[in-house]
C-alpha positions as CSV (number, residue, x, y, z in Angstrom):
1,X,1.5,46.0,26.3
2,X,5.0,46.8,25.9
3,X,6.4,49.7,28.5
4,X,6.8,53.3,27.8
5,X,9.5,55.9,27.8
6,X,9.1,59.1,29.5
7,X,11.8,61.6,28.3
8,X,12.3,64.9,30.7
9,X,13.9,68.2,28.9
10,X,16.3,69.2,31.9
11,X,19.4,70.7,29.7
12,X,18.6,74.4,29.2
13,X,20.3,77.5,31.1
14,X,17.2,79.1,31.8
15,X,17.5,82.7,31.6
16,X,18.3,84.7,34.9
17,X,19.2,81.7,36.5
18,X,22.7,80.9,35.0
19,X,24.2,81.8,38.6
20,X,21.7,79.7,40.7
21,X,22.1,76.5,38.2
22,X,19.4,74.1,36.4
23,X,16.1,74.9,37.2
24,X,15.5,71.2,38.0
25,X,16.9,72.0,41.3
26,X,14.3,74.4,42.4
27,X,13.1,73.5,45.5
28,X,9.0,72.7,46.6
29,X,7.9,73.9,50.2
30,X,8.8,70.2,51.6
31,X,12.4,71.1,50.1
32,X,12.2,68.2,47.0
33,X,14.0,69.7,44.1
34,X,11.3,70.3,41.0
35,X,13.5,67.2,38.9
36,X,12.3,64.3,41.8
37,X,8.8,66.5,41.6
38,X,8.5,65.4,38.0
39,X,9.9,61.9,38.5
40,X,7.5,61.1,41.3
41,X,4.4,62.1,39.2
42,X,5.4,59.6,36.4
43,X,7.0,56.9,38.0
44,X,5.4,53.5,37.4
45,X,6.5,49.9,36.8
46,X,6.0,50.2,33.0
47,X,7.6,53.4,32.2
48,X,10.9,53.6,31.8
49,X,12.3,57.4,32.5
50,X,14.9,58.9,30.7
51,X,16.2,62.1,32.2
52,X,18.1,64.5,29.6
53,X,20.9,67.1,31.2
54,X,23.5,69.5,30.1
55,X,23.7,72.7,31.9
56,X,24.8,71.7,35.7
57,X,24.3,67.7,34.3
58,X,26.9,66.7,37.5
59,X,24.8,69.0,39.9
60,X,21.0,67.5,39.0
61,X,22.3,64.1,38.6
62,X,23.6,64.0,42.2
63,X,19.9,65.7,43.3
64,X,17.8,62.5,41.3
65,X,16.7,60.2,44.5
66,X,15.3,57.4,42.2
67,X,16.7,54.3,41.2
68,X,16.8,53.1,37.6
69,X,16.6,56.8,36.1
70,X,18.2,56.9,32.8
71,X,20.4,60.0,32.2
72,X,21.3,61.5,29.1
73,X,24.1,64.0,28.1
74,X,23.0,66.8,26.0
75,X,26.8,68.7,25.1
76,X,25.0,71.0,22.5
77,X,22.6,72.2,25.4
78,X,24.6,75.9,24.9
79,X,24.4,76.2,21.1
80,X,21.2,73.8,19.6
81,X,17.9,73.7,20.6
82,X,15.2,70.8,21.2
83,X,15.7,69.5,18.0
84,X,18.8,68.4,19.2
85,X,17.0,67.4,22.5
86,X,14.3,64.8,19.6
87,X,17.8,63.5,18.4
88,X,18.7,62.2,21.3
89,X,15.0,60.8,22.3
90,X,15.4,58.7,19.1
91,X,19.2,57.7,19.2
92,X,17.7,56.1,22.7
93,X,14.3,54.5,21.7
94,X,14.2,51.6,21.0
95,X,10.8,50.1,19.3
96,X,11.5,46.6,20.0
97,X,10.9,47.9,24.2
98,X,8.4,50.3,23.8
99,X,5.3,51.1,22.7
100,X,5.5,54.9,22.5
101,X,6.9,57.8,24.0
102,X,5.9,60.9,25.8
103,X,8.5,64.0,25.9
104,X,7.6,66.6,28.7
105,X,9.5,69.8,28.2
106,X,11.7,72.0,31.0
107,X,10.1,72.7,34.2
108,X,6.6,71.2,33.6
109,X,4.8,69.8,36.5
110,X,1.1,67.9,35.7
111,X,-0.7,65.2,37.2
112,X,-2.3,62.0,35.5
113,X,-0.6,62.3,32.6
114,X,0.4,59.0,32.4
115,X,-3.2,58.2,33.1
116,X,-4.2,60.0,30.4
117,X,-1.9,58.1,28.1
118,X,-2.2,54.5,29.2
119,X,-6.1,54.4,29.8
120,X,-6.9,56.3,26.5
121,X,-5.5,54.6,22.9
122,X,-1.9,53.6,23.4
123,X,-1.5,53.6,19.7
124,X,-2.2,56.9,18.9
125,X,0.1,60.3,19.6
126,X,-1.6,63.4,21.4
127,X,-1.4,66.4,22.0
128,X,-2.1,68.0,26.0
129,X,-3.6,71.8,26.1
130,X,-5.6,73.5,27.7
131,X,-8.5,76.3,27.2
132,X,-6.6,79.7,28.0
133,X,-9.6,82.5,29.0
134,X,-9.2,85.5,27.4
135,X,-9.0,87.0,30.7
136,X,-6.3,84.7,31.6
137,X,-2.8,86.6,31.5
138,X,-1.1,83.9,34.0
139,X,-1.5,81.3,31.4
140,X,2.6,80.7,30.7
141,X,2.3,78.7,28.0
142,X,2.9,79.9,24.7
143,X,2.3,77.7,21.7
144,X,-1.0,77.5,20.5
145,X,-2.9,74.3,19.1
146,X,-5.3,74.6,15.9
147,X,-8.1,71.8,17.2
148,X,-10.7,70.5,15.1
149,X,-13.2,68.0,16.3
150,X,-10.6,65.1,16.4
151,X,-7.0,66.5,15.4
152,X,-4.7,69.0,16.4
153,X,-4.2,70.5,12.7
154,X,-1.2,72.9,13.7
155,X,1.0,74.7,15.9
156,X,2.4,78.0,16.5
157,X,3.0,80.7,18.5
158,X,0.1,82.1,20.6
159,X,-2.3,81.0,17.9
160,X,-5.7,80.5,19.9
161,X,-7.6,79.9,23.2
162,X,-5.9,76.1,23.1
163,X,-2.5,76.0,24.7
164,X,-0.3,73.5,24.6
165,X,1.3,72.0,27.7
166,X,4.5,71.2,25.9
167,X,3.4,67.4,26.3
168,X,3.3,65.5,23.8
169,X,2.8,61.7,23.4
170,X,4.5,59.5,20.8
171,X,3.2,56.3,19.9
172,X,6.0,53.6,18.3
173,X,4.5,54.3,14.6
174,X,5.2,58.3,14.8
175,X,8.4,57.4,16.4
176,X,9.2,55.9,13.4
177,X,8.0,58.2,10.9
178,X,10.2,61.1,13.2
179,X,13.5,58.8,12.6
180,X,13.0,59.0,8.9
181,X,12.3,62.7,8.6
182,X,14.9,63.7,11.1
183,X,18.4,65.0,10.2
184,X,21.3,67.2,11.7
185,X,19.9,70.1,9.9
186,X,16.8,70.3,12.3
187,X,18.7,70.7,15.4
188,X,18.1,74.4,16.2
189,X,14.3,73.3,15.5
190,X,11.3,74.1,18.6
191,X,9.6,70.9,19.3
192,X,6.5,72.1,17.7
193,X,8.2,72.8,14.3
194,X,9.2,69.3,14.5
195,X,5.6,68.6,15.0
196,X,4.3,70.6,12.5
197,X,6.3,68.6,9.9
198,X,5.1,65.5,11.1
199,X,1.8,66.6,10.8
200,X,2.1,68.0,6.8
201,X,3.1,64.3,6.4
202,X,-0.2,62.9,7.5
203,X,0.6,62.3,11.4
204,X,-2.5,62.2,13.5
205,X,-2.4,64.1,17.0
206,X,-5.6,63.4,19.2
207,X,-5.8,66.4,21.5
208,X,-6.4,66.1,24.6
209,X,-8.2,68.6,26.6
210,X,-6.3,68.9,30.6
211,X,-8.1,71.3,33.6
212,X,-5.9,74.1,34.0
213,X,-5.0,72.7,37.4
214,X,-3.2,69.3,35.9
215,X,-0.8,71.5,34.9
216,X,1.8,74.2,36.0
217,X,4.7,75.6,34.4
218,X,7.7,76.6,36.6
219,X,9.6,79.6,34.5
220,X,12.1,80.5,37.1
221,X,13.0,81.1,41.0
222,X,10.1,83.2,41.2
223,X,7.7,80.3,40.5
224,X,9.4,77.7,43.0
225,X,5.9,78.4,45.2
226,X,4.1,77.0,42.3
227,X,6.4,73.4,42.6
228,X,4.0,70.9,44.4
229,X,4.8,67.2,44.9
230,X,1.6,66.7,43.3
231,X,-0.6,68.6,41.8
């Protein structure tokens, strides 16, 4: 097996936190900024991460306490949106080193992950959710997954019970099929749009069903009890 890349969304101004900075530098109880929180639960010998900034970029790359972390400029982070952000995943993949990608949005914290991925078929892309309760109104995840018995069939907003961890795995064939769909007009695209398209041209997501507990997502300041080392 060839390594992996592991691309973290870290660019955004995240809204009523423009004054405090990147909300990569949020800090856990043991004072480790929510940025090294991610690193640490993906860091392994064949992963390679790649770590993508833009608003405070000098402030969170001083903050990242690992060696070997790949950092990437995002200087649209104020006017485009992630489809910019997929732009930049593939100007910076590079088939002939990797076997596939996964792309973990802003603020997301989640546990065996990587596990998932590497144990599991390599060579297929997927798609992490999990089962929202209908009693559940903490759930702050917002895009929902259409999930047959082997496929995620579509995305959208707050479409069912399965809710997507904004996770999503890549393998090198989809990769592929993303660099010849993409093009500038895309970049004020969500990442699920971009998904979406992939999928109306015959891309299979497996979907991959997480306990609720795998997975947190930090929103702002208010959440920063929520940032573990590992959760």
């Amino acid at each position: 097996m060839k390594k992996l890349a592991c691309f973290i969304l870290c660019y955004e101004i995240t809204k009523g936190m423009k004054s405090f900075g990147p909300k990569g530098l949020l800090k856990s109880k043991k004072s480790k900024e929510l940025i090294n929180c991610q690193i640490a639960n993906i860091i392994d010998k064949n992963i390679d991460i790649f770590v993508i900034v833009g608003f405070g970029n000098d402030r969170i790359k001083k903050k990242i306490d690992y060696k070997n972390i790949n950092v990437i400029n995002n200087d649209l982070y104020d006017i485009a949106n992630q489809g910019y952000a997929m732009e930049l995943i593939l100007s910076n993949y590079d088939s002939s080193k990797y076997d596939g990608c996964i792309i973990i949005n802003n603020g997301i914290l989640f546990n065996n992950i990587v596990k998932e991925i590497i144990v599991d078929n390599i060579n297929l892309s997927k798609i992490f959710y999990v089962k929202k309760k209908n009693t559940d109104k903490k759930t702050n995840f917002h895009i929902g997954c259409s999930v047959n018995d082997s496929y995620i069939e579509h995305m959208f907003f707050n479409l069912t019970d399965n809710v997507w961890n904004e996770i999503v795995y890549l393998d090198t064939k989809t990769v592929d099929i993303y660099k010849n769909l993409y093009n500038k007009t895309m970049r004020n695209m969500f990442l699920f749009e971009l998904i979406n398209k992939t999928i109306e041209l015959g891309v299979k997501y497996e979907p991959i069903r997480l306990k609720s507990n795998y997975v947190v997502k930090i929103i702002n300041s208010k959440d920063s009890e929520k940032i573990k080392e590992k959760i």
